[in-house]
N, C-alpha and C positions, 0 to 999 in steps of 0.2 A: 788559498781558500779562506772565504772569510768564516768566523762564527757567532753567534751570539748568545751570550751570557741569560738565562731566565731563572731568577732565586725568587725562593718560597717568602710566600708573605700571607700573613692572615689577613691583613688591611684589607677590607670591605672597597669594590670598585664604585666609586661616585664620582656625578658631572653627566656632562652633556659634550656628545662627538657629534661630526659631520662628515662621513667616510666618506671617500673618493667615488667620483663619476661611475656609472657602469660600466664596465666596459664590452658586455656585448651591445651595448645602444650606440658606447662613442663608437666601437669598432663601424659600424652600421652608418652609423652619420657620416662618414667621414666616406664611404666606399656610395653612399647613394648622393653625398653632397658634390660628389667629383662627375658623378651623369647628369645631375640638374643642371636644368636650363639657367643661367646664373650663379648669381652670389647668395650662398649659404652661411648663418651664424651660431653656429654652437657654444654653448653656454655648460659650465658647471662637466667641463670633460675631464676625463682620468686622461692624467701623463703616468704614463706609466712603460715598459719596455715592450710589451703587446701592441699598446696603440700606435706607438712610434713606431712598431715597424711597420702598421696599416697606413700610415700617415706617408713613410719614405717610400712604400707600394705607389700608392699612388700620384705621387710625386714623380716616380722613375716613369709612370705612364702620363707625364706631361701635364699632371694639375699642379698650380699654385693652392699651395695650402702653408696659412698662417697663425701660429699657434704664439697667443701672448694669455703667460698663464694658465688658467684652464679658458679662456676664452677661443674658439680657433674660427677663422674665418677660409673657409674653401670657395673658389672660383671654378663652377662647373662646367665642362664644356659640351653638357649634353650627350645623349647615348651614343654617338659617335664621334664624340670627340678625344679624346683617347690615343695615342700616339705610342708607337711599335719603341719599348724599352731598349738602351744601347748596353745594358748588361743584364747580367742574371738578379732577377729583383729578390731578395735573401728576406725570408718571413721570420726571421728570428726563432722565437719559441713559439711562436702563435699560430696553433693550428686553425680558430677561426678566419685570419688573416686567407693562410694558404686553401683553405676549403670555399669559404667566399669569393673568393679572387677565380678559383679553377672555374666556376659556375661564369665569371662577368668576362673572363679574358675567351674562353668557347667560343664568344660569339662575334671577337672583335675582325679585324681584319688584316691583323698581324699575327706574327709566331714570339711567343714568351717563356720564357723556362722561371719556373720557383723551387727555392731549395730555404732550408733553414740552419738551426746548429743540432747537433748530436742528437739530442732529443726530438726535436722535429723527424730527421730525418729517418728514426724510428718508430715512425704511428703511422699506423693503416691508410693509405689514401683511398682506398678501391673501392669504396664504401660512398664514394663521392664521383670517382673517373666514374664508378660503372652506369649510373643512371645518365650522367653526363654524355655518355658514350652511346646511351641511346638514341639521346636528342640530338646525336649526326658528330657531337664533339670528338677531334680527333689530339688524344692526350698520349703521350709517351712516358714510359719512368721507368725506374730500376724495379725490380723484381713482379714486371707485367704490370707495371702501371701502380703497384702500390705503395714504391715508397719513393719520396724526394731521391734527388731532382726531378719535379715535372714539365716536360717541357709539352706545351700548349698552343697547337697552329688554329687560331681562330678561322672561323667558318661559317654557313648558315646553318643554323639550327633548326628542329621541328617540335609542337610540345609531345608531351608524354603525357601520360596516367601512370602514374608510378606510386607503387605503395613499397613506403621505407620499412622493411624488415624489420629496423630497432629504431625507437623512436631518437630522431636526433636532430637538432635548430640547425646545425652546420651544415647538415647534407639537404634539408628542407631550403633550406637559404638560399644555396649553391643552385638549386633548381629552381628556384624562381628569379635568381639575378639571371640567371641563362633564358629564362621565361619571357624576359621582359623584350627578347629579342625573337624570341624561338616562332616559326610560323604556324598558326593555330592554336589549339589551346593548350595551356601545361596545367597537372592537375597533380596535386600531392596526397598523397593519402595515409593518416599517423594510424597505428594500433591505438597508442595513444598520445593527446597530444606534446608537445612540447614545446620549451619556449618562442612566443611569436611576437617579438620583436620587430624580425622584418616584416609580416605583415602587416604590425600597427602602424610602423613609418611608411611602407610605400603608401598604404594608405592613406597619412597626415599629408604623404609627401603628390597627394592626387593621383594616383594609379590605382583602379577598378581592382578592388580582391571580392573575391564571393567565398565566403565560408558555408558550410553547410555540414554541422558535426564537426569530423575529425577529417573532411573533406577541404583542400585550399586551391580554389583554381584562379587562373588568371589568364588574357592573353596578352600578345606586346603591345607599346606603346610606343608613339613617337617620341611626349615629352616628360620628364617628372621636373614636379615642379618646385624649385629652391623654399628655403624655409629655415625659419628659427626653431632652434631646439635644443631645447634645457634638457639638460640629463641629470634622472634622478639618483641620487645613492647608491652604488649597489648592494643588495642586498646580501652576496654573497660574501663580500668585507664586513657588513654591519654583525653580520651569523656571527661571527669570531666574539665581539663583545657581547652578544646576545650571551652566549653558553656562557662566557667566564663570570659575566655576573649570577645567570643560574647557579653556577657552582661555587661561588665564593659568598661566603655567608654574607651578610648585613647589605647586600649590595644594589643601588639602583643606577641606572645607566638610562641617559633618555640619546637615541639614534636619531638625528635630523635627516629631513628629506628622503626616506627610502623607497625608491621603486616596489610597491605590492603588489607589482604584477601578478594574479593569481596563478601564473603556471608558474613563478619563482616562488613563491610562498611554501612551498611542500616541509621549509627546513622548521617553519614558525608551527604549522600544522601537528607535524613529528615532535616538537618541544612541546607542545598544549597538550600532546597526548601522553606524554612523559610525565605531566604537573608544573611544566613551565608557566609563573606568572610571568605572564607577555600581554601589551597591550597596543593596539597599533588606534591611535588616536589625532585630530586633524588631518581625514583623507581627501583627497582632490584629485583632481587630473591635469596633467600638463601635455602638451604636444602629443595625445593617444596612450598616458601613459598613466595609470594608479600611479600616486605618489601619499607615502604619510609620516607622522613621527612612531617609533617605536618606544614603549617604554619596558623593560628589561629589569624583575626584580628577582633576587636569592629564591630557591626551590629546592621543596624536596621532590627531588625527580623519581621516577620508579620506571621501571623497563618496559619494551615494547617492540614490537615486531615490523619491518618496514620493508614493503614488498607491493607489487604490482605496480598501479598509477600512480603510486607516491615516488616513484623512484625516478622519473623522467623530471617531475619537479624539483627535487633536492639532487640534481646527481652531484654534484660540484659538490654540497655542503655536505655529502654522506662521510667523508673523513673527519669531519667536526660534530658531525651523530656518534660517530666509536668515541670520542672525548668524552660527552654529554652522558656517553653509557658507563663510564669508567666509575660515575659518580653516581648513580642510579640503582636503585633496589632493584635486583634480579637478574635476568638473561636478557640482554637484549640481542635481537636477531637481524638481521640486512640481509634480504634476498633479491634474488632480481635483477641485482648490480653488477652482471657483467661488464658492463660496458668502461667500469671503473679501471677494468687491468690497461685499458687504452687507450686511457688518458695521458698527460705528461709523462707522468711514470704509469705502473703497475700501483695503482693508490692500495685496492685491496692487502697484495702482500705488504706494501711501507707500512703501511698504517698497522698491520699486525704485527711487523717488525720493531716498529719503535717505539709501538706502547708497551709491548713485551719488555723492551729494555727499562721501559720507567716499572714493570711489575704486576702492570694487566695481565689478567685472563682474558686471554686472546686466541678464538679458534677459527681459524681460517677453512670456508670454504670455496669452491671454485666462481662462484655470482656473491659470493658473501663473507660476512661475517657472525661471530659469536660473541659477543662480551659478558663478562658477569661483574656487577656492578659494586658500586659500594667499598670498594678499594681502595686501600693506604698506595699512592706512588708515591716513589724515590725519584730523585735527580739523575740524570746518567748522561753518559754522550751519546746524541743522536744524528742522524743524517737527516738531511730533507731532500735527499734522492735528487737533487736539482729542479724539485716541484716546489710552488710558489704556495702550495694549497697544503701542503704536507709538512711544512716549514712551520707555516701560521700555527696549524691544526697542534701540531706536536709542542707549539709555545704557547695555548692557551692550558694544555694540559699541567706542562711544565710550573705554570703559574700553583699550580695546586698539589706539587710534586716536592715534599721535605727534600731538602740543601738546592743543589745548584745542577740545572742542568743544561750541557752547554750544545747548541744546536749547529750542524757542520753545514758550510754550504749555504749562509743563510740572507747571504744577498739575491737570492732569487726571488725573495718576495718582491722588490723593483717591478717583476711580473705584473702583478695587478695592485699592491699598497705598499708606494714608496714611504716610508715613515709610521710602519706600521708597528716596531716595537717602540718608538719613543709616545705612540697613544698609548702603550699597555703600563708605559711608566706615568705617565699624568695620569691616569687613572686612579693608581695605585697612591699618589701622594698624599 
């Protein structure tokens, strides 16, 4: 088990970063560059252990896919070209991988089994078979379909009208890759919405989407069409130095190229409403996609309450809002956030668990949390549950936490930012 070492430093964070690919876009490119009609060129991707397992997914279903770099070049063989795997295709940690994939294999006209490691094989699939299972898909798994192994005999599908219970980009996703096959129309419908990624690329990528509200319909297609595509930052990497310079005095931080997609943006929203000076400055668009620089200066933060439609936006970065509250005048509150116990790990309880070990006030509710701000941490030993987000979260803390505190488990950030504590030490220099 590896660990890593995070000691206390007043030293002000300054310079300029360029954090890694997105990786719900690469995930994306790489799963819609393997149906286009041709050759596909992605630019600016995250390597990272998620994408690589989307990458050898697709690979095991018979696409060339060439990764120099972060450059990766995919040869598509079209919505039917696609070819019946000779083993079990293994998603790793990556629930996007395995939830995207259940939606595009439905419709093929093969049988495929996916499974992952220990933690995969502990999060809810059912929440994806069951809409799936509407549209005629016929999906098998351990405990009635909801956890890995799933094994997936492709079929003809039909569309749906389907409104998602909790709003979620995986299971949205999963129903429109299945969409793209399904006969008639498929129609998604959020409470509220959440990240749409894949609709901006099938979009770019020439496939008819009609928005209307918090309404996504679409029907199939013969062809999608190949294309270049630059991935922006992701922002949910950039969040990590966003907070630490909030919370480390004298400190400015400029983020290159970050995806503002405004349904990502919920984490930048949450820190303005806190007192975070944030500034997101030279915005553009590339391939359907906000992109801009962020600039990230020292705050006195003050507490806040985070609940409703801010929560589908920030879900990812709500374990790095408990950090950002540790250091804030008052109570801050997170409601809403069930959906967090479901993620890699149970983020809710970790996050209560290991801030408590550095000396937070930390009150765990069942969608939430409690923090009370303004707090001296100490160094201690921590776990990152084998969560790549809980790892990070708990080292930017660390960073602000007298003596040394040592993080167990903390090669899992490979997950989404390989090299991600050697940024927190040039930072720091």
């Amino acid at each position: 088990m590896s660990k890593e070492i995070i000691k206390y430093s007043s030293a002000p964070l300054k310079g300029e970063i360029n954090p890694p690919g997105d990786k719900s876009i690469s995930h994306r490119s790489l799963i819609l560059g393997s149906i286009a009609n041709g050759t596909s060129l992605v630019k600016d991707f995250l390597i990272s252990d998620d994408t690589i397992s989307t990458a050898n997914a697709m690979r095991a279903l018979g696409i060339t896919i060439e990764i120099n770099g972060t450059q990766v070049e995919i040869i598509g063989k079209g919505l039917y070209g696609l070819s019946k795997p000779e083993k079990v295709i293994d998603c790793g940690n990556s629930g996007t991988t395995t939830r995207l994939l259940s939606g595009l294999l439905s419709a093929q006209t093969f049988t495929s089994t996916l499974t992952g490691d220990k933690y995969l094989q502990a999060r809810p699939m059912r929440r994806v078979v069951g809409p799936l299972t509407l549209m005629g898909a016929q999906i098998a798994g351990k405990d009635d379909g909801n956890k890995l192994p799933l094994t997936i005999t492709g079929t003809k599908l039909k569309g749906i009208r389907y409104e998602l219970p909790v709003p979620s980009a995986q299971v949205k996703s999963a129903i429109l890759l299945a969409g793209l096959y399904a006969e008639g129309e498929t129609e998604v419908i959020e409470s509220e919405a959440s990240r749409d990624h894949t609709e901006r690329m099938l979009s770019y990528l020439g496939v008819p989407i009609k928005k209307n509200g918090n309404s996504i319909k679409m029907n199939s297609v013969d062809v999608i069409n190949p294309g270049e595509i630059i991935v922006p930052a992701d922002i949910s990497s950039a969040a990590f130095f966003i907070v630490a310079a909030l919370i480390t005095p004298g400190s400015e931080v400029l983020i290159k190229n970050v995806g503002v997609n405004p349904l990502r943006t919920g984490i930048i929203d949450i820190l303005k409403n806190m007192g975070g000076n944030i500034e997101i400055i030279n915005e553009r668009e590339v391939n359907g996609e906000p992109i801009g620089d962020i600039v990230a200066r020292s705050s006195n933060l003050h507490a806040t309450e985070i609940s409703g439609e801010l929560i589908p936006k920030a879900i990812d970065e709500l374990p790095l809002v408990a950090v950002a509250a540790c250091f804030a005048e008052g109570e801050t509150l997170i409601r809403d956030a069930k959906e967090l116990r479901v993620k890699e790990t149970d983020r809710i309880k970790a996050m209560a668990t290991e801030l408590e070990k550095l000396g937070a006030r930390v009150l765990e509710f069942e969608d939430g949390m409690s923090i009370m701000g303004s707090q001296s941490l100490t160094g201690s030993v921590c776990s990152s549950w084998g969560d790549h987000r809980i790892a990070m979260s708990i080292a930017i803390a660390a960073t602000r936490a007298r003596g040394e505190t040592k993080i167990l488990d903390a090669e899992c950030v490979s997950v989404s930012y390989p090299g991600f504590f050697k940024v927190i030490d040039e930072l720091r220099r």
